[in-house]
C-alpha positions in Angstrom: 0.0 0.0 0.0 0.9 3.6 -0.8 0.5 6.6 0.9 0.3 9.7 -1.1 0.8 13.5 0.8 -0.4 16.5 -1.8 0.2 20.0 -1.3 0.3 22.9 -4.0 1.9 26.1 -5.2 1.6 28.5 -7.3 3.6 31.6 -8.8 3.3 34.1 -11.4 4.4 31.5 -14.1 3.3 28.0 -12.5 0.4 26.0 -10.9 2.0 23.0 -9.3 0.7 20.0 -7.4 2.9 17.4 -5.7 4.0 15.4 -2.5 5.2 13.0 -1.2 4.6 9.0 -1.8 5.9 6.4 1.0 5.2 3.2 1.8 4.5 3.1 5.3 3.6 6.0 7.7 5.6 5.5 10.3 8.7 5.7 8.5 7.7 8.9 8.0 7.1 10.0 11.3 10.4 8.0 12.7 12.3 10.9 9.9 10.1 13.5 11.4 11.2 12.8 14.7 14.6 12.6 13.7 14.6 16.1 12.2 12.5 17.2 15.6 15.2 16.0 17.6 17.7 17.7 15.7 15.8 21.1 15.8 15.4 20.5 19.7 18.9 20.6 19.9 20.3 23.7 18.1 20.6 26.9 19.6 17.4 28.6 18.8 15.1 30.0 21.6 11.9 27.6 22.4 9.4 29.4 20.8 11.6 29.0 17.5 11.6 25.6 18.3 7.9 25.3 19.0 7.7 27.0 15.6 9.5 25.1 13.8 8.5 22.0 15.0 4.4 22.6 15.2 4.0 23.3 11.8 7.2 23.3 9.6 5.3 25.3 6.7 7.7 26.0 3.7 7.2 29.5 4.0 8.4 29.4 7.2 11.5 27.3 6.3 12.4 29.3 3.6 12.7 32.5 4.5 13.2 32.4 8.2 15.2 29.0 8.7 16.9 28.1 5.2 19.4 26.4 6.7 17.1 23.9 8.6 15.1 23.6 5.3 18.6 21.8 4.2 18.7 19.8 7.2 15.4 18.6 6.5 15.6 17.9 3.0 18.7 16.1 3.6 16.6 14.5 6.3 14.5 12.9 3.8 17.0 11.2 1.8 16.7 8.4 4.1 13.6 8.2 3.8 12.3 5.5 1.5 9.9 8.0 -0.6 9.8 9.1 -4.3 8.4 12.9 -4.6 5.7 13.7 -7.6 4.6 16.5 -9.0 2.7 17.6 -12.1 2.9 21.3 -13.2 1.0 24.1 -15.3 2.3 27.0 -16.6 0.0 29.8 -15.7 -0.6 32.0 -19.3 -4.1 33.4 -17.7 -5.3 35.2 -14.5 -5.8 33.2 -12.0 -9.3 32.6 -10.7 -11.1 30.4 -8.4 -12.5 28.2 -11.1 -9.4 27.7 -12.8 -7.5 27.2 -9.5 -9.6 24.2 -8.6 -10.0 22.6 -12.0 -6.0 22.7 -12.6 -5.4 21.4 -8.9 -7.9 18.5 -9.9 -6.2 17.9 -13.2 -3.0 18.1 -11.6 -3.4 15.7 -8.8 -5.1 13.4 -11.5 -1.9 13.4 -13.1 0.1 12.4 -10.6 -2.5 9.5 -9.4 -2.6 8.0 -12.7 1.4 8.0 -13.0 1.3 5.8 -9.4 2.0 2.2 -10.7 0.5 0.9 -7.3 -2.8 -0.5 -7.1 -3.6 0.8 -3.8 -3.2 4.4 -2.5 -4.4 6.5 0.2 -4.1 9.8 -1.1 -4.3 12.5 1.8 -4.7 16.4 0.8 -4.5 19.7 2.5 -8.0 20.8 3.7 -8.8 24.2 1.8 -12.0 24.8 4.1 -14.5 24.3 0.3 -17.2 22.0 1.0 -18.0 22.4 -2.4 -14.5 22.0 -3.6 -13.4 19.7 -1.6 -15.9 17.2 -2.4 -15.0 17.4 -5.9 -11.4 16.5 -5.1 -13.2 13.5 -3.2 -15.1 12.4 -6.0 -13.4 12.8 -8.8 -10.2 11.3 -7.3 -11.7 8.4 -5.7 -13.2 7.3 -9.2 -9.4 6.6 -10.2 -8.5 2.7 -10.3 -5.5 2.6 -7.9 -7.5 5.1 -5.1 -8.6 3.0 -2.1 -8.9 6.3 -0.4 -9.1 10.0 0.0 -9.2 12.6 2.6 -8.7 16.0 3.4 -6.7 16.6 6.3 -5.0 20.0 8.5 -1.6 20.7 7.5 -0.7 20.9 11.0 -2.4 17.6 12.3 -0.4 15.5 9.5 3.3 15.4 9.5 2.9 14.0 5.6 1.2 17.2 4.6 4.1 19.4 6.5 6.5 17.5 4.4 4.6 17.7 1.3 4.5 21.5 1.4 8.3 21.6 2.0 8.5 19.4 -1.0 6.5 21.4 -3.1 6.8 24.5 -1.9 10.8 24.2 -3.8 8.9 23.8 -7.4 
């Protein structure tokens, strides 16, 4: 079984989805906890730490802490992962419709490249009922989906890494 972490970004020139795929969770959390550790132990006040170790949201990483954004990424290497993405270069204005339709076209990309027959695809809540629900649906209609949910970026480790991850597209 494969679990699949999505997160997105976008720029003035591209729409990207992407993640993170891993066989097991708790390899995943066993790296995070690594990388918590080593945060824990550098010379930052607590609150950095707390910070950093809540929520490690790429924004955060990259301009704040840049140098722990390394750590982290190097961090990963041991994990046993592959990172997707799938991309869009943005030629029109951005607008809500076009926003959700690409991120839905984009994960579908991704979902169909996954040679696995079973994955458990967890995305970034975007508080859309609407939306959302159309992630749900259209997603779990895939042949290799055996499940989909939305999720709280800073509830889920596999999301926090997925937005580091994508957030360097």
């Amino acid at each position: 079984m494969k679990y699949l972490f999505i997160d997105e970004s976008i720029d003035s020139k591209y729409y990207v989805v992407g993640g993170i795929l891993v066989d097991n969770e708790n390899d995943l959390l066993l790296v995070y906890n690594q990388f918590k550790k080593q945060v824990l132990n550098m010379s930052l006040t607590n609150k950095q730490k707390k910070q950093i170790t809540t929520e490690f949201k790429s924004t955060l990483m990259d301009r704040t802490y840049p140098a722990i954004k390394r750590k982290f990424l190097y961090k990963l290497r041991s994990l046993d992962c592959k990172i997707v993405y799938s991309y869009k270069t943005i030629n029109e204005k951005i607008n809500k419709d076009f926003s959700e339709r690409t991120y839905i076209e984009l994960l579908s990309n991704i979902v169909d490249s996954i040679n696995d027959n079973v994955v458990i695809v967890t995305f970034d809540n975007f508080s859309n009922v609407k939306f959302e629900e159309n992630i749900i649906e259209t997603i779990s209609k895939l042949p290799n989906v055996k499940s989909i949910k939305k999720d709280y970026s800073y509830n889920n480790k596999g999301l926090q890494f997925a937005d580091n991850v994508v957030g360097g597209y």
